[in-house]
N, C-alpha and C positions, 0 to 999 in steps of 0.2 A: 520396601526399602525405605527406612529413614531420611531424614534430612540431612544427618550427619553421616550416615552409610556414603549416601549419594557425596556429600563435597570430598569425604574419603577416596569413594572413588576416582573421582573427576583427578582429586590431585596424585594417587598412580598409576593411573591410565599415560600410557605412553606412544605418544605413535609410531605408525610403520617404519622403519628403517630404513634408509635410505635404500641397502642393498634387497629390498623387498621388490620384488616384480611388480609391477600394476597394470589389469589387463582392464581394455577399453573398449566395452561389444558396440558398437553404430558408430558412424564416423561422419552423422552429422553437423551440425552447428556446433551442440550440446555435446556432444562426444567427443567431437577435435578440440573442443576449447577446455575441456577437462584434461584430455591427455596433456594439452598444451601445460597447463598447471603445475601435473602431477610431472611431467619431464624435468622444468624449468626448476621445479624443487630436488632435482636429483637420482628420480627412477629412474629406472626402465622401464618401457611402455608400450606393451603391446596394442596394437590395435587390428579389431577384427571387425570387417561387415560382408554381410550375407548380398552385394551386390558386386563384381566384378571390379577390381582396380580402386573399387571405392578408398578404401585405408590407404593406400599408398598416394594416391591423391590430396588425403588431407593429410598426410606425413609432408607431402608440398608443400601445402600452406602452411603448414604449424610450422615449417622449415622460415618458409619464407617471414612468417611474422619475426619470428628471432633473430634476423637479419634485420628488419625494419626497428626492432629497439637497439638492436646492437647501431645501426646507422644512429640513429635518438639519444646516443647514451644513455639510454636506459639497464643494460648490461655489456657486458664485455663482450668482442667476435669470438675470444676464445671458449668465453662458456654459452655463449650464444650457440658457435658449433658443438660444442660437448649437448646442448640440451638435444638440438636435432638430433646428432648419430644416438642417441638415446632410444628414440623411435622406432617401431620395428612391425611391420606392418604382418600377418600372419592370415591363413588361408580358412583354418578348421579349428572348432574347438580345441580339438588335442594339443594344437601350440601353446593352449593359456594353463598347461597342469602344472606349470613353477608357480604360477602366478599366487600372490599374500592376499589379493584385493581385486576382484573383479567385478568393475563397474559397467552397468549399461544404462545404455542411453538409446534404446530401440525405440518402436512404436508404441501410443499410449494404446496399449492391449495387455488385457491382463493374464490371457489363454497364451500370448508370448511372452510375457515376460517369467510366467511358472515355467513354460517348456523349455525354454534357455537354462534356465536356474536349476530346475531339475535334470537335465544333460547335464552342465557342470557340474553335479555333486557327484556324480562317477567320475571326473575329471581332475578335480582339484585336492588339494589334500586337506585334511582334515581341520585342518587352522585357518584356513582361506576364508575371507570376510567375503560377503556379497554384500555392494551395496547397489542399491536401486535409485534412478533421477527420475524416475517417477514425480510430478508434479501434483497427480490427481488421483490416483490408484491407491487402495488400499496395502499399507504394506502388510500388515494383516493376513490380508486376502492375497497378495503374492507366496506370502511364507506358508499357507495353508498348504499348498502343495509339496513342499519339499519333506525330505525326511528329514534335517536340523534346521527345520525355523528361525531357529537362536541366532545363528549365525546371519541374518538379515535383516539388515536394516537402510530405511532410505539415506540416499547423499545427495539431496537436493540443489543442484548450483542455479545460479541464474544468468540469464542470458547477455551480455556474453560473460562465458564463463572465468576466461582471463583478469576482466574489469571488475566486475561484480566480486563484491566483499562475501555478501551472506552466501552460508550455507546451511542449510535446516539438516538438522540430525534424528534421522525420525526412528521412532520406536514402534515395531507392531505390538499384537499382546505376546509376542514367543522371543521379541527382541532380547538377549543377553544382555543387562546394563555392561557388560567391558567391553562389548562387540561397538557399542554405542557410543563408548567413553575412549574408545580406539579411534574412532572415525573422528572424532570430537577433537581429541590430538593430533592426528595426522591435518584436519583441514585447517587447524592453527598454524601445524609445521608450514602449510603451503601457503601461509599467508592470509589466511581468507578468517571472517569473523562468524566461527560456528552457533547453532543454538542448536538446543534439545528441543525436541515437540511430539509430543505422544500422536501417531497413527489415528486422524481424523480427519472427514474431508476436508480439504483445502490447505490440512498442515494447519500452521501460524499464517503466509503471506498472502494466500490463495481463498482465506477465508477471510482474516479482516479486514481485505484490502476492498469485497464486494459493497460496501454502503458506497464507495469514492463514486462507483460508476450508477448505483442506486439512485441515492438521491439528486443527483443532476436531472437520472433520466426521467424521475418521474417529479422534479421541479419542470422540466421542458413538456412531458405530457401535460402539465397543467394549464401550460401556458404564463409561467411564472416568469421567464427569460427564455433568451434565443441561445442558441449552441456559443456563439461567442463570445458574449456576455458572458454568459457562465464561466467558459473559461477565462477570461479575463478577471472575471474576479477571482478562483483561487487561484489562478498564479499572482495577480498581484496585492490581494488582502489576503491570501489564504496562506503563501509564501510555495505553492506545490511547485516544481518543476514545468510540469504542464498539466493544462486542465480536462477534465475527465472525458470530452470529446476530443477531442484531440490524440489522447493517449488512445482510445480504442481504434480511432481511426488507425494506429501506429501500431497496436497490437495485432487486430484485425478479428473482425466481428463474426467470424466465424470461431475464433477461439478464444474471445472473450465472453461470447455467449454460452459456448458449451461448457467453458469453466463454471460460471453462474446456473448453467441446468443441473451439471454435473454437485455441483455442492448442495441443490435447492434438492435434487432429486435424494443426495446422501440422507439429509436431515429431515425426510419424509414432511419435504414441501413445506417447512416452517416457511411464515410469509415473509418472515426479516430476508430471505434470502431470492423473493420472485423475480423471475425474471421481467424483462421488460416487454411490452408486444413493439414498440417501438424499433429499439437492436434484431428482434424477433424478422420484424419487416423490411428490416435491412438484408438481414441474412438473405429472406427469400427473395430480394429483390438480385439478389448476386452482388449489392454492395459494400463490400468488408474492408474499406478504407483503404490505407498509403498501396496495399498491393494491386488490386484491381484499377485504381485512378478515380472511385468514388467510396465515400462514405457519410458523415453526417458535414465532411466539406468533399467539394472536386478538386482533386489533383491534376484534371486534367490538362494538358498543354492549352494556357489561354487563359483558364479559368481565374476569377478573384475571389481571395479569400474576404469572406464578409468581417466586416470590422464590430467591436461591439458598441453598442448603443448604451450611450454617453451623454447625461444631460444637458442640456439648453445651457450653458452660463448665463447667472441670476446676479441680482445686485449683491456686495457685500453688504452684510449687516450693518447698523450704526448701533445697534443695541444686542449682547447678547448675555443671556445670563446664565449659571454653568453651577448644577450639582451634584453634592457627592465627590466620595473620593476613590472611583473605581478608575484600574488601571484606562479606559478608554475616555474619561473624562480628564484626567491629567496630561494624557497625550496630548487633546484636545488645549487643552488650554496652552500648553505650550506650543504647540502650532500656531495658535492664534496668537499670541504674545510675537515668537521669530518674524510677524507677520505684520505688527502693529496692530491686529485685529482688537478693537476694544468690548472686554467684557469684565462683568461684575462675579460676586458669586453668591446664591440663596442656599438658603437650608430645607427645600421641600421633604426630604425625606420618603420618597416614594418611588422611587428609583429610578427618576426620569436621572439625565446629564446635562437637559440643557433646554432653553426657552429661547426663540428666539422668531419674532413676527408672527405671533397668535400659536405659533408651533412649540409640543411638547415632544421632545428628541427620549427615546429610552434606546438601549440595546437589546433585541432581540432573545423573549424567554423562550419561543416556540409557538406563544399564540402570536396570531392575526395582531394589524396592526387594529382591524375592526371588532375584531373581540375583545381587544384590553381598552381600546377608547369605549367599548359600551359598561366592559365590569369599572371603568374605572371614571368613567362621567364626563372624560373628557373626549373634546371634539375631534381634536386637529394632533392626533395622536402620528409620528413620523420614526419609524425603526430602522436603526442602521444596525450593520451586518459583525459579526466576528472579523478581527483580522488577524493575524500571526503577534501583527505588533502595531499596532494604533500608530506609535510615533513614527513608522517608519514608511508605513505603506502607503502605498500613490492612486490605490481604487479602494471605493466604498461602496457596497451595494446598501440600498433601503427599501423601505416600502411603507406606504400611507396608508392608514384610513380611508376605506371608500368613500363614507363622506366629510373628508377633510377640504376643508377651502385650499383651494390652488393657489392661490398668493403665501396662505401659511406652506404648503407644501415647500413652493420655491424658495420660501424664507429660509426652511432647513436646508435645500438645498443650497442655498448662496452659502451660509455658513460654511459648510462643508467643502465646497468649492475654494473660500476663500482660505480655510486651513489647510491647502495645495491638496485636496484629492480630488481625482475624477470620481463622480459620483456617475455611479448606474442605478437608475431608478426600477427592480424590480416590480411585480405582481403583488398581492397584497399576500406571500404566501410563507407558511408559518414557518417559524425558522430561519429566512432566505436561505443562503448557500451555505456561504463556511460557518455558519453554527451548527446546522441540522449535520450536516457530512461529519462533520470534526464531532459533536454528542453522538451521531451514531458508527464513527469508527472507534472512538475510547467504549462505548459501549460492546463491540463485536470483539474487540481487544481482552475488556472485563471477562466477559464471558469464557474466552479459551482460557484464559490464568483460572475461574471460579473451576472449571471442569476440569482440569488439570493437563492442559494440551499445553501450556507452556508457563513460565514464569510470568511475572512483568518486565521486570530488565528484559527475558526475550524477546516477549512482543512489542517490546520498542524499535530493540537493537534492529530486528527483522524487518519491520515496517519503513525504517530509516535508511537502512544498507540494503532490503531488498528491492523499495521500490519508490525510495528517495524523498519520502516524504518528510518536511521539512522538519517535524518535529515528532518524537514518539506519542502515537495516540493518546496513550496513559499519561506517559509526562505532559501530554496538551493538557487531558484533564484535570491535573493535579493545577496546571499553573490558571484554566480558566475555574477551575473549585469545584468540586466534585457535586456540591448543592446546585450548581447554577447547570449541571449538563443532568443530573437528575431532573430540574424543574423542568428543561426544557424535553425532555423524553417524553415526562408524562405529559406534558402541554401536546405535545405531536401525538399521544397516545390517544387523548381525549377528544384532540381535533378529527382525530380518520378517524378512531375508534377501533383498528386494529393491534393484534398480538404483534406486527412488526415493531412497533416504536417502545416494548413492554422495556421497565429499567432491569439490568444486571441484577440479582443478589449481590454483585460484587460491590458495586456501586452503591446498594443500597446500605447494606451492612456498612463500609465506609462511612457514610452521611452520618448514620447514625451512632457510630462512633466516634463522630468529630475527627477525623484521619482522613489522610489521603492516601492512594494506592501504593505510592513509594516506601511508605512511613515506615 
């Protein structure tokens, strides 16, 4: 199908009807927060689970939340009650044969989710969409079993499903594009911001989102930074919500790891995708974070959370001199100006930002702070980190030359200090945090648009609404320049020497183009 086919379709593609039944097999988290949606939008909503009283239970709660925004004024008691009597809890397949849309949300098993699917296709009538919340499962390979394949396609929501914007609209190779272009409409009608993603593991958010938890864990194998530190820096130069320990702790490392086996295993062990023995050792220690009471921090009653390490406060500069005109050096200087900090400005021309007490300041390409002070002759070489936004951010990671003088070190450091950021002194390792993460999630992002698993607008929209990251990977790269997360790929490729850090075709054809991914 063309380009033009597809937006044809997309705009007479119309969704479900209000007066369309929607049936909702599992009545767990994922299941009652979908019904919750699909009611609150104006169905009817069956709900069925294969475990006793279970449905009519979560018809409680979804009762009960509707009463809590009607309390909020978030909607009215009177349509508050109209969504609940909507609800309708049901014993046996045979109750869902009205049903337009029959959605599950069972166990991640893929011998159940065919058997269901195949039972309702003697059940439902011949128009009835299935769609599948499937996370990690091929839909593909769910639709292999039925006799209309066509008719299946994933409805991806995310947890909780109420909150949660994104919905990933996935296509196997048997998916109908109107079956597609259906689900696409209706998860607009319900409020929620749809993407299309061709049937691949991890989808769009399950796949690009694995460098976030990567490169942290094998910056901390290195002994690059401590769990806290790390996150400290992307939440506050990286701009993430929370940082990549933290969130696993919150996700829990039993199913953050399997998601990671589960994709590394799809993609016959490419190394961009290995897991960590680290997480690996967590798992078999039984510590899977916020649920159990331990993870890479204790939750337990008592316990303190470790703080990140934060350097020494150093003298302010009396001299500092500042070049170039890259977005991180104008921040700089205007910090230091709001600041009375006095500084001049040179024309080196070699991409440092700033001189200042024997110390030459650059921003991080990927190499070492000791492999660009040996190509490039100088001593007292000092890297400071990616942030969201230079002017705005209150941490800076960096990292020195091995053999840089420590009074030059501190000198960068006071600088820094004195244009109001907390500086963390990382490991001398290549990349630090939010460059290496941010080049290789734009990079994991390149790659599903190069393959045809989603657009770019999608895998922004995705990455941002499914799992809040402060900026679309792609539009990161566009605004940090698609040359400067190339250089820094192949610096990290050259550095390990592995096929994980290899650059997109996407990215690379861009470069070469003079264009960025948006264009």
């Amino acid at each position: 199908m063309s380009v033009t086919d597809i937006q044809a379709s997309k705009a007479a593609a119309q969704p479900l009807a209000l007066s369309a039944v929607v049936a909702v097999v599992g009545t767990g988290a994922m299941g009652a927060g979908i019904a919750q949606v699909a009611a609150a939008a104006g169905h009817v909503v069956k709900l069925l689970d294969n475990r006793p009283g279970a449905a009519a239970k979560a018809i409680d709660g979804i009762r009960a939340q509707f009463a809590k925004l009607a309390d909020k004024g978030k909607m009215s008691a009177e349509a508050a009650q109209s969504a609940g009597a909507r609800l309708v809890a049901v014993e046996q397949l045979g109750d869902l044969a009205e049903a337009a849309l029959v959605v599950e949300a069972i166990v991640e098993n893929l011998e159940a989710k065919q058997k269901l699917y195949r039972e309702l296709e003697d059940i439902v009538g011949a128009d009835c969409i299935f769609g599948t919340n499937t996370s990690s499962i091929s839909v593909t390979s769910i639709g292999a079993a039925l006799q209309r394949p066509e008719r299946l396609a994933g409805l991806h929501f995310f947890n909780p499903a109420p909150l949660m914007k994104l919905v990933e609209i996935v296509s196997g190779l048997a998916t109908e594009r109107a079956v597609a272009d259906t689900l696409f409409a209706t998860a607009a009608a319900w409020g929620k911001t749809p993407v299309h993603a061709r049937s691949t593991p991890g989808f769009i958010v399950n796949r690009v989102a694995r460098p976030y938890y990567a490169e942290a864990l094998r910056v901390l194998n290195e002994g690059g930074g401590d769990c806290a530190t790390l996150d400290a820096i992307m939440r506050d130069a990286g701009g993430f919500r929370m940082g990549p320990f933290e969130l696993m702790d919150m996700i829990g490392h039993d199913v953050n790891f399997a998601v990671t086996r589960s994709v590394w295993n799809a993609f016959y062990n490419d190394p961009r995708f290995t897991p960590s023995l680290i997480q690996q050792e967590l798992v078999d220690a039984g510590f899977l974070g916020r649920k159990n009471g331990r993870g890479f921090y204790d939750y337990r009653e008592g316990a303190e959370r470790p703080a990140p390490q934060v350097a020494v406060a150093q003298q302010a500069p009396d001299a500092v001199v500042l070049h170039g005109h890259s977005a991180a050096v104008h921040a700089l200087a205007d910090r230091l100006f709001e600041r009375n900090i006095p500084h001049s400005w040179g024309e080196a021309g070699d991409g440092r930002i700033a001189e200042v007490g024997g110390a030459v300041l650059f921003v991080t390409d990927g190499r070492t702070a000791t492999q660009r002070a040996a190509e490039m002759g100088i001593e007292n070489v000092v890297l400071i980190d990616l942030a969201l936004d230079y002017a705005t951010a209150t941490r800076i990671a960096v990292g020195a030359a091995i053999n840089a003088f420590a009074p030059a070190v501190g000198a960068a450091i006071g600088l820094l200090q004195a244009a109001g950021f907390e500086v963390c002194r990382l490991g001398d390792t290549p990349g630090l945090a939010v460059m290496r993460t941010v080049a290789m999630l734009a990079n994991e992002a390149a790659d599903a648009v190069n393959q045809g698993v989603c657009d770019a607008a999608a895998a922004d929209a995705a990455m941002k609404l499914g799992v809040n990251y402060p900026r679309g990977p792609l539009e990161w790269a566009d605004k940090v320049g698609l040359p400067t997360i190339c250089t820094v790929l192949a610096n990290l490729a050259r550095f390990y020497g592995e096929d994980r850090y290899r650059v997109s075709p996407l990215i690379q054809q861009r470069v070469f183009a003079g264009k960025k991914i948006h264009d």
